[in-house]
C-alpha positions as CSV (number, residue, x, y, z in Angstrom):
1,X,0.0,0.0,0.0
2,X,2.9,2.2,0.5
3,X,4.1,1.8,-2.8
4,X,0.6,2.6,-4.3
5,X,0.6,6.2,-1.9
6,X,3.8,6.8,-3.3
7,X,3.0,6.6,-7.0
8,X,0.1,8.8,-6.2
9,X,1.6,11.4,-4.1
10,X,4.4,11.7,-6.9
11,X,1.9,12.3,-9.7
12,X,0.4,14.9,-7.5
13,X,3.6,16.7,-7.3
14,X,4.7,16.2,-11.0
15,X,1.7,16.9,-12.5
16,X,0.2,19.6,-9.9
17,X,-2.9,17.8,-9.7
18,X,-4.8,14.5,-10.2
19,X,-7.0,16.0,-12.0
20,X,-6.5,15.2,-15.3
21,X,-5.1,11.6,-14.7
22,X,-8.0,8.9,-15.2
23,X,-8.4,6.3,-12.9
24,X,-6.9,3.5,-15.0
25,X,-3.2,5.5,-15.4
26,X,-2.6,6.3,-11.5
27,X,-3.6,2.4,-11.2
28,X,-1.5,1.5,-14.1
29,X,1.4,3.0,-12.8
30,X,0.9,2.0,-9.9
31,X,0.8,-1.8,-10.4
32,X,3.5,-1.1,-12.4
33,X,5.6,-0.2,-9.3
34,X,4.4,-2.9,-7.1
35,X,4.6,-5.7,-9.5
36,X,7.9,-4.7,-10.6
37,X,9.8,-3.5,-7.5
38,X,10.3,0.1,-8.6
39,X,9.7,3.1,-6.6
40,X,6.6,5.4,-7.2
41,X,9.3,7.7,-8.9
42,X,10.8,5.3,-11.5
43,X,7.8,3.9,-12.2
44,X,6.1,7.4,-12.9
45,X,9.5,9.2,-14.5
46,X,9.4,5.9,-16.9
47,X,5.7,6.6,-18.1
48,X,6.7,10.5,-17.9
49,X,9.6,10.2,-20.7
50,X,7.9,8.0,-23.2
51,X,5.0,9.8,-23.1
52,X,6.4,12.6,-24.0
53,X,7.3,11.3,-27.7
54,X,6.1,12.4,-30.4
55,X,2.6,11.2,-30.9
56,X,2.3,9.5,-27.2
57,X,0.6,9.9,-24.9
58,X,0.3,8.2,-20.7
59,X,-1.8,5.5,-22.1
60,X,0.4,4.8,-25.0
61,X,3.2,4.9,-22.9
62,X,1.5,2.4,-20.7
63,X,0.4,0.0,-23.8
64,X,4.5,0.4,-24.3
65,X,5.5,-0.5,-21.1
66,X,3.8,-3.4,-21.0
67,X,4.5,-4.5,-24.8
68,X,8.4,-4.7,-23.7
69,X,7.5,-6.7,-20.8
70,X,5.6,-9.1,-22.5
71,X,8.8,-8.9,-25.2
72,X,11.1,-9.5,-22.4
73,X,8.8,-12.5,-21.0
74,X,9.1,-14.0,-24.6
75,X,12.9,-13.6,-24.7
76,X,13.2,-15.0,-20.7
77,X,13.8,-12.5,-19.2
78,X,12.0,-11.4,-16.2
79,X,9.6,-8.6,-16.0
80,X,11.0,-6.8,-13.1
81,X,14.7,-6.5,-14.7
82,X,13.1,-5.0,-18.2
83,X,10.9,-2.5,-15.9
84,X,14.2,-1.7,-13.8
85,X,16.3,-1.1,-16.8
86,X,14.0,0.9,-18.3
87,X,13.1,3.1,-15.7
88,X,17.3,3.9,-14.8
89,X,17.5,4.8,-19.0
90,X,14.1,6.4,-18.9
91,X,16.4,9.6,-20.4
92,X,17.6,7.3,-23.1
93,X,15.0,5.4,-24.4
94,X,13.3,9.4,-25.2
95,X,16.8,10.6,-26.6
96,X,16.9,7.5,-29.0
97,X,13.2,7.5,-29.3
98,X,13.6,11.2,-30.8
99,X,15.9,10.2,-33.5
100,X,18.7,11.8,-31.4
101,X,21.8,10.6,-31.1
């Protein structure tokens, strides 16, 4: 439950409200922090920076999320080290997803 308080209290703070999160993205996000060991901050930077590609949005960036982990699953590896990985190179993965190099 901690965890879950966490993730909300940080998109409070990043986004200045709730307001204009649905219910399904602070519960995404959430499950994605407790089912993959990240902190309320990861979990929520992650979503943050692929969101903000070109032609995302926080529900595409969820949909993404979980396509690598089920790409990850496929491959052997385990969910929690893809979510970990790409929450540390959350940076990156909108760098590269940019086209910059």
């Amino acid at each position: 439950l901690s965890k879950s308080s966490d993730v909300v209290k940080s998109m409070a703070t990043q986004y200045g409200s709730l307001n204009t999160l649905t219910k399904e993205q602070v519960s995404s996000v959430g499950h994605m922090a407790s089912s993959y060991g990240l902190a309320g901050d990861e979990a929520l930077n992650l979503t943050m920076a692929v969101s903000r590609l070109p032609g995302q949005s926080r529900d595409s960036a969820i949909n993404f999320e979980k396509t690598a982990i089920s790409v990850g699953k496929m491959k052997g590896v385990m969910p929690s080290q893809i979510m970990k990985e790409m929450a540390k190179n959350a940076d990156k993965i909108a760098i590269y997803s940019k086209g910059v190099r």
